[in-house]
PLY file of the C-alpha trace (Angstrom):
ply
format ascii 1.0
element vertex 91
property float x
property float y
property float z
element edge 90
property int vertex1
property int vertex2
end_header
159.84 75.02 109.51
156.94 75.49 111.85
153.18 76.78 110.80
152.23 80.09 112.14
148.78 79.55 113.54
148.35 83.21 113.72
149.31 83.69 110.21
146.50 81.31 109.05
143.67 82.71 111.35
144.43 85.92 110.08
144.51 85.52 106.38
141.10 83.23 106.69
139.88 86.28 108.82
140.04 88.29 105.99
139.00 86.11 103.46
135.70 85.96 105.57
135.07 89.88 105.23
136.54 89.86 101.91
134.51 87.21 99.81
130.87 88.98 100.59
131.97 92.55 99.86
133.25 91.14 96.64
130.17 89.57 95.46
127.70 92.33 96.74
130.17 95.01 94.42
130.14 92.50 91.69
126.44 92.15 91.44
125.94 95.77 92.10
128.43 96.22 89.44
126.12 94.11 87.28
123.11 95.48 88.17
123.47 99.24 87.44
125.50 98.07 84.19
122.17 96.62 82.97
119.56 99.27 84.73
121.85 101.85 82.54
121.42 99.87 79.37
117.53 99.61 79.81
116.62 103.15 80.81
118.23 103.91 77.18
115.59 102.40 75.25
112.87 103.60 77.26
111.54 106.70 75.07
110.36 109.85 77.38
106.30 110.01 77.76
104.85 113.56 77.09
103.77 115.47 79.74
99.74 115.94 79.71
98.73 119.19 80.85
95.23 119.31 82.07
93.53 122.85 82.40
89.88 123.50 84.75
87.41 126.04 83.17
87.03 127.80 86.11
90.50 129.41 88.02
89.82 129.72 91.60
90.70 133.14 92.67
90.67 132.88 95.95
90.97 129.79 98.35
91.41 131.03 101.59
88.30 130.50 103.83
87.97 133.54 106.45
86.02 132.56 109.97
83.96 135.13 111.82
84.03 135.03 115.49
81.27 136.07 117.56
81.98 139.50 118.89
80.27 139.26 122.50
80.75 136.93 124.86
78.15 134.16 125.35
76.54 134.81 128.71
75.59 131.80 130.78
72.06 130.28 131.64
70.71 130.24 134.81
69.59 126.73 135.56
68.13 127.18 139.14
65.59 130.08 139.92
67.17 132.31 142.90
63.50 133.00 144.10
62.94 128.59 144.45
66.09 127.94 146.71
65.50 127.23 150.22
66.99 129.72 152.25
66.12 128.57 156.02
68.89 127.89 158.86
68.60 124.48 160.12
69.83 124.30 163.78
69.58 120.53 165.34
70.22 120.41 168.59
70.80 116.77 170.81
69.65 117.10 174.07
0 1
1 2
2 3
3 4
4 5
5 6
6 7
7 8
8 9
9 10
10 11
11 12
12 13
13 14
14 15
15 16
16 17
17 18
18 19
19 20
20 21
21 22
22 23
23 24
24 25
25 26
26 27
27 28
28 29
29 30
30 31
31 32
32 33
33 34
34 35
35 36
36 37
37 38
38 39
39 40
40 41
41 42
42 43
43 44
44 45
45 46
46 47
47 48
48 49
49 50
50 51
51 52
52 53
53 54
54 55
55 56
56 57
57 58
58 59
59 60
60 61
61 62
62 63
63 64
64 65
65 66
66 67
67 68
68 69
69 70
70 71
71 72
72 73
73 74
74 75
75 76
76 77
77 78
78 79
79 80
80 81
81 82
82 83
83 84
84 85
85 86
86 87
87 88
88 89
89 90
């Protein structure tokens, strides 16, 4: 009888995908098994409740803006500008 070479390749094909999803579901398996077992025992803290003295009625903080418009300075005097035509001529 002869060996079917594709028959092996595929079998070990799976066995290579197979194996790790096995073992990662078996140890997950594991794993939420005992997380389940532990959270059992652990006993619920109460809630602490912590009140202030004084209850803030409002917290919004409201901004004014400036109703006129901000006129600009003048940096150069009008009367100190030079105001003469220059007219060079080459002869």
């Amino acid at each position: 009888m002869k060996k079917n070479t594709f028959k092996l390749t595929f079998y070990f094909g799976l066995l290579i995908f197979l194996i790790p999803i096995f073992l990662i579901g078996l140890i997950s398996f594991y794993a939420i098994k005992e997380n389940s077992k532990s959270t059992n025992k652990i006993k619920p803290k109460p809630e602490v409740v912590f009140e202030t003295k004084e209850k803030v009625i409002y917290d919004t903080v409201f901004v004014e803006r400036p109703k006129s418009k901000p006129t600009p300075k003048i940096l150069v005097d009008a009367k100190k500008i030079d105001s003469t035509k220059n007219t060079d001529t080459v002869n």
